[in-house]
N, C-alpha and C positions, 0 to 999 in steps of 0.2 A: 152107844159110842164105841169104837173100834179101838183095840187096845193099843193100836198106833199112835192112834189121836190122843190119847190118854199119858204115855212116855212122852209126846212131843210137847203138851201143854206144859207149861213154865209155871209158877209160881209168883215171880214178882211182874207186876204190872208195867205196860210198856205207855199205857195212859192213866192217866188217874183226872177226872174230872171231881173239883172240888168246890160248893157253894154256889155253884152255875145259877143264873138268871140269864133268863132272853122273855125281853116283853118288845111290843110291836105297837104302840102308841099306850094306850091304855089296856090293851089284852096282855097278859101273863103267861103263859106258855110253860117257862120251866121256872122251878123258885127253889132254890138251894140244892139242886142235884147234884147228887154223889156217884160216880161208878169206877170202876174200874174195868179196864181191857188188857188182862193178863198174855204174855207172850207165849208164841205159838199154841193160841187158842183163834176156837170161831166159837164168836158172840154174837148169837142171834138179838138182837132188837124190836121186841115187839107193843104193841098199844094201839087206846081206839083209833078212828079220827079225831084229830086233831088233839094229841096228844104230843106232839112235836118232833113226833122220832127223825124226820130230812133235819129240821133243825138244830138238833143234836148236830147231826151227823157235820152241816153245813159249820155249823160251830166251831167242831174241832179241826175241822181239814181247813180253818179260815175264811169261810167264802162268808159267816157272818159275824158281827162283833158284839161277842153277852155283851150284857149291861152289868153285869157284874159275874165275881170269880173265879175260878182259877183253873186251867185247862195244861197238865203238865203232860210231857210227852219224851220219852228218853230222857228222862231226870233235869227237865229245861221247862220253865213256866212260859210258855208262848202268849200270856197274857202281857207277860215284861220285856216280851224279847225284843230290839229293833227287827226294823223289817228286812234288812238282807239276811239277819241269825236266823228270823224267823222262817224266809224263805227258804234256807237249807236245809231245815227239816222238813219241811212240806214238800220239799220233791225224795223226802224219800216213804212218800205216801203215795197209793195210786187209788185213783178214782173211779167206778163206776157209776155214773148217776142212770137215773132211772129210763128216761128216755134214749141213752146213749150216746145224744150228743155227741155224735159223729159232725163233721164238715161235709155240706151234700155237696160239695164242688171240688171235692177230693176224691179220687180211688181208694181204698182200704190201707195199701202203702203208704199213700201221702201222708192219710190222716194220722199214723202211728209214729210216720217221721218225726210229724213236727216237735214233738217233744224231743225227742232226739234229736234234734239240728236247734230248737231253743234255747236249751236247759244242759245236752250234755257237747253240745258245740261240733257235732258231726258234720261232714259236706253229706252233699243230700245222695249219693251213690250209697255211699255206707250207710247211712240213717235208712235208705228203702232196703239194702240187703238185710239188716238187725231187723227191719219191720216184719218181711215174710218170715224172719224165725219166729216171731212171737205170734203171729197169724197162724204158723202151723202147731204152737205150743197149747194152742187154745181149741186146737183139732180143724182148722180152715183147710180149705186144699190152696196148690198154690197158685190156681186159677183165681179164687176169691182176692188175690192181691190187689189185681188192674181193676175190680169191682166196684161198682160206687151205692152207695148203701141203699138209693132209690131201689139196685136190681137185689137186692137181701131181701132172704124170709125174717123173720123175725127174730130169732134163734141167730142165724150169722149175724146180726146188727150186735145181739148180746155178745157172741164170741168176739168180735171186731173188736165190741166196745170195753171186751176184758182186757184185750190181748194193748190195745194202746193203756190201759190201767197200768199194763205191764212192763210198759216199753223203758220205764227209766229201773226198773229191776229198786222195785219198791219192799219197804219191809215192812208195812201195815198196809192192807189191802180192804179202801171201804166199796162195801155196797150197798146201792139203795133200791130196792126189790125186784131184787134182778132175775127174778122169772117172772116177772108183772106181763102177761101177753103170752107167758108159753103156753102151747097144750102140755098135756100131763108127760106127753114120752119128753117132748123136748125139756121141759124144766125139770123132768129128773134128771138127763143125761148133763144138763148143766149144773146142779144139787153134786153129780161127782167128779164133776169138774174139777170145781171149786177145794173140795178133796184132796184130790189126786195133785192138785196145785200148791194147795197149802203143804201138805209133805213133805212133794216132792222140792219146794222155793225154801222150805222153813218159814211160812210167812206166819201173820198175825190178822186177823180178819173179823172186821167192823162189820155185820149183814144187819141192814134193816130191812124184813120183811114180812109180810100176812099172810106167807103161805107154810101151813103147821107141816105139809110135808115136810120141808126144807129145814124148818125148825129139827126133824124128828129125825133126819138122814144126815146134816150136816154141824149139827150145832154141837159145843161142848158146855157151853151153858147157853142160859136164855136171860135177858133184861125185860123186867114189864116195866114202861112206863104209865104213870096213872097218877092223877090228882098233882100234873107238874112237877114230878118228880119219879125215879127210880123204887118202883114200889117193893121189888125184889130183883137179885141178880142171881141165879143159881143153875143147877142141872134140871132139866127137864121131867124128871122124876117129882124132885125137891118143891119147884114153882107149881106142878099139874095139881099138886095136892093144898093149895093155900086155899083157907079161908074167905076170899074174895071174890063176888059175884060176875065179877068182869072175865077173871081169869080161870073160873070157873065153868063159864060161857062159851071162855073161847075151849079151852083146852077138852073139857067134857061135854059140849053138846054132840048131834051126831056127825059133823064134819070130823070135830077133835076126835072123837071115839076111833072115828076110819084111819086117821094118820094114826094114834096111839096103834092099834091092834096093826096095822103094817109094820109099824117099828119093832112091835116086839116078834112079826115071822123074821124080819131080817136081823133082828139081834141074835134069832134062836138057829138061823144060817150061820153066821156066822160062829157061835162057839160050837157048833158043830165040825166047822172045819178046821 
């Protein structure tokens, strides 16, 4: 962890999920989950299949309804709140789902407008000029604006699909395994994106993902989910060393080994300079 990231993490939590359940007929999913998502931190997310990390996620941004309790967010229980209180904080959350879920019958500007001509009541001139700044905040050229995601590599679908995350200048930022598809140069160069973003915005960042790179280049702590609940929350150090055969798997077999021993040449880069 980079001693920037370290000064900028906060201390009181910006969410605090409490008691949580989410079942889906007779399947269980989560049963009294507990976590916290500490301000100006990135929390990595991780667990098997089917351990419910998207629904976590889908949980707290609204898109599902627990079955029971309590999901607090800037000191406000969104469990209780009506639904216009509830939607004012949810726009100051941005989004990345997995697939990007872009609009294929929009250019890269349109798609970025729309929240902005929705949510913050722009005429659509202004909403596309705010759009290419955020397209190029996320490193797009400004070719890529008139673009439509059919003609994106992969990699431009993910920055597109940050930079509209971006668009209402959000101050919790989720993602859901947003190098899922890169080759290795691209999902590093987006691993310091992410970084460089969070810093530079002050944000606070929700990451559910399965790649320990990402874990080991951008995380300041890590969540294992397991057994329907939040098995541990901690630094990456702290979690690689528990007792449990899962996380033990993951973090110490020979993939884990390769991300561990990269993390520690670029830890050992950096207090060098």
């Amino acid at each position: 962890m980079s001693a920037t990231r370290e000064t900028k993490a906060a201390t009181e939590p910006v969410i605090e999920v409490r008691e949580l359940c989410n079942r889906f007929g007779d399947h269980i999913v989560h049963e009294n989950l507990e976590l916290d998502l500490l301000g100006g931190e990135i929390l990595g997310v991780v667990g098997g299949s089917g351990t419910g990390k998207t629904v976590l996620l889908r949980s707290i941004v609204g898109l599902i309804t627990p079955a029971s309790g309590h999901i607090r967010v800037f000191d406000q229980d969104l469990t209780q709140l009506p639904a216009m209180a509830r939607s004012r904080i949810e726009q100051r959350f941005g989004v990345l789902f997995q697939g990007g879920a872009l609009f294929t019958s929009l250019n890269l500007q349109e798609n970025i407008a729309v929240p902005l001509i929705e949510h913050a009541g722009l005429k659509r001139p202004e909403a596309e000029k705010l759009a290419r700044m955020k397209l190029a905040l996320t490193g797009l050229s400004p070719e890529a604006a008139v673009k439509y995601p059919s003609e994106l590599s992969g990699g431009m679908v993910k920055r597109a699909s940050l930079a509209r995350a971006l668009a209402l200048d959000p101050e919790i930022l989720f993602l859901d395994e947003p190098t899922a598809g890169l080759d290795p140069i691209g999902a590093a160069a987006f691993d310091r994106l992410i970084v460089t973003l969070r810093d530079a915005l002050g944000l606070t960042v929700f990451l559910v993902t399965h790649d320990l790179d990402t874990l080991y280049s951008t995380c300041d702590r890590v969540a294992v989910l397991s057994q329907r609940r939040v098995l541990v929350a901690d630094t990456l150090e702290t979690v690689a060393t528990m007792e449990d055969e899962w996380i033990q798997d993951y973090f110490n077999g020979p993939r884990g080994r390769a991300a561990s021993y990269a993390f520690m040449d670029h830890s050992q880069i950096r207090n060098q300079e």
